[in-house]
Structure formats: structure tokens, C-alpha cells
C-alpha positions as CSV (number, residue, x, y, z in Angstrom):
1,X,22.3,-212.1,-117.4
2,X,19.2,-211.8,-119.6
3,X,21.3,-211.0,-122.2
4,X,24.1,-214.3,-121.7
5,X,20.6,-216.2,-122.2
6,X,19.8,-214.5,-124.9
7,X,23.5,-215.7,-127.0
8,X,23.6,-219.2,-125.4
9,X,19.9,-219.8,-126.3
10,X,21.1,-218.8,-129.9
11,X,24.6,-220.1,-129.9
12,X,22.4,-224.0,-129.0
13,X,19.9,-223.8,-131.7
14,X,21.5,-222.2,-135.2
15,X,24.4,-224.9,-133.5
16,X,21.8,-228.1,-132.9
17,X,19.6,-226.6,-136.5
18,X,23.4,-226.3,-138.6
19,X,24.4,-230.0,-137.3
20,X,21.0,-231.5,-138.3
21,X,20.8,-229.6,-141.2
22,X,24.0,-230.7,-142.8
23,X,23.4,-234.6,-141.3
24,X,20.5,-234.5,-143.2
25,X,22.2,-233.1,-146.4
26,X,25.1,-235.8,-145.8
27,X,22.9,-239.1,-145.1
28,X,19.2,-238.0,-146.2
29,X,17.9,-239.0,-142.2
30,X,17.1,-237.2,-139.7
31,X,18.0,-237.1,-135.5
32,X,15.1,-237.7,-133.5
33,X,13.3,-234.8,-132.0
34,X,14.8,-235.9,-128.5
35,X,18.4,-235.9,-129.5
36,X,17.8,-232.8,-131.4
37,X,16.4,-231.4,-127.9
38,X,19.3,-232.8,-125.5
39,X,21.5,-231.3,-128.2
40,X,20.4,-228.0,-127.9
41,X,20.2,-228.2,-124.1
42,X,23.8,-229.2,-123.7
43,X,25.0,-227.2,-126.2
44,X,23.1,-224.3,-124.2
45,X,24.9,-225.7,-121.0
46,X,28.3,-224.8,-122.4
47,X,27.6,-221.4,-124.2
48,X,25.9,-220.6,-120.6
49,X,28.8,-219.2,-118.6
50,X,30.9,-217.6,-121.5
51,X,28.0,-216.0,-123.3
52,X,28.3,-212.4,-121.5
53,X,31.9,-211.9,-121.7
54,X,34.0,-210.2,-124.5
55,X,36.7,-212.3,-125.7
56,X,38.8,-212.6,-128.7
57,X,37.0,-214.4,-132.1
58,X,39.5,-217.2,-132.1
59,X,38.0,-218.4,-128.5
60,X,35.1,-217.8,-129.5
61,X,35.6,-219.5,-133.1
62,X,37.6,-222.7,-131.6
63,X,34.9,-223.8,-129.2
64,X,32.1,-223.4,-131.5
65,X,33.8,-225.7,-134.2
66,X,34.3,-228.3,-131.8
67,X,30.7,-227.9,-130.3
68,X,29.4,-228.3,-134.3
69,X,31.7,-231.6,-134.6
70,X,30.8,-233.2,-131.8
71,X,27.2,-232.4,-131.8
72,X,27.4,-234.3,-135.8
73,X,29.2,-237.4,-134.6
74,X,26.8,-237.5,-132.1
75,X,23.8,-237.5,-134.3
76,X,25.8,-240.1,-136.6
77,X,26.1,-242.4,-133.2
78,X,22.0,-241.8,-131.8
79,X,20.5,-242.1,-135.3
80,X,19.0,-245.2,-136.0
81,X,17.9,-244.7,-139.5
82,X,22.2,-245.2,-140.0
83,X,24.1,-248.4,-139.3
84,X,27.7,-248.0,-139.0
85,X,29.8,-251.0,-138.5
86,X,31.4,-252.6,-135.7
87,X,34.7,-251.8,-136.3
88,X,34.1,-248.2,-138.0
89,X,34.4,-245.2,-135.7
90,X,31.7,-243.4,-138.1
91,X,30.4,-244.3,-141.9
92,X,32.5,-242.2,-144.5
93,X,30.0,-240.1,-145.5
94,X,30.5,-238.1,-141.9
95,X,33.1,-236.2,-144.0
96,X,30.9,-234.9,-146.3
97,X,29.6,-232.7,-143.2
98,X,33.4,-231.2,-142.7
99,X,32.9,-228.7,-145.2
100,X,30.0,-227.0,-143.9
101,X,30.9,-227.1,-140.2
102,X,34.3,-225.8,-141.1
103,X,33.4,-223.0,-143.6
């Protein structure tokens, strides 16, 4: 078990630190702290029960792409420095992140 800890603890913060880092790179603002934190923790919540188990890199590759893309919309939606409009799902700068999460 120490060692599922171990890969979720990692698997939360290189995923909450890559989905800050490249919201930062594609709208120069920043998360808060506390969505950065309930990120991570959530993000450690999923990786939890999978982490100590062998399985093929496509499940482990599919899961983690749509942990990254989800995690970066939600930044978009809890940052405050960003003001997307009524009728816009997310500003069109959010694709400027696709690269990076994808690659």
C-alpha cells in the first residue's frame, strides 16, 4: 500500500504542477493555492485505488489525459484573474494548453 501512495501522491502533483504550469503559460494567471490543493487531492482520490496494479500503458495513458483536461478547464472555470463570457464554455486561449497536455 505504501507504495500505491507513493504513485498516487505523484501521479496528483506533477498532474495538478503540469495543469498550472501550462494555465499559466496559456493566460499569464495563476489558480489559487486552494484550487491548486483540492486539485491535487482529488486527483490523488482517483490515482488511489489503481496506483498498485500493473495494467497496460493505454489505461494507464487514457485516464491520465483526461485527469490533465479536466483539471485545466477547471482552473479556467475557479480562476478569477480570467472572465470568460456568458455564453462561452471556455475563452479560446484554453486551446493553447492542448498541446502540452497531449504531447
Amino acid at each position: 500500500m505504501p507504495v500505491a501512495a507513493v504513485r498516487a501522491g505523484l501521479f496528483a502533483v506533477l498532474g495538478t504542477a503540469v495543469a498550472g504550469t501550462v494555465h499559466h503559460l496559456a493566460f499569464d494567471a495563476n489558480p489559487s493555492w486552494s484550487v491548486r490543493t483540492l486539485a491535487a487531492l482529488v486527483l490523488f482520490g482517483l490515482a488511489l485505488p489503481g496506483a498498485g496494479h500493473d495494467k497496460p500503458l493505454i489505461r494507464q495513458l487514457m485516464p491520465a489525459v483526461a485527469a490533465q483536461a479536466v483539471v485545466g478547464f477547471w482552473f479556467v472555470r475557479a480562476d478569477d484573474a480570467l472572465t470568460v463570457p456568458a455564453h462561452g464554455v471556455w475563452p479560446s486561449s484554453v486551446h493553447a494548453g492542448w498541446p502540452v497536455i497531449c504531447c
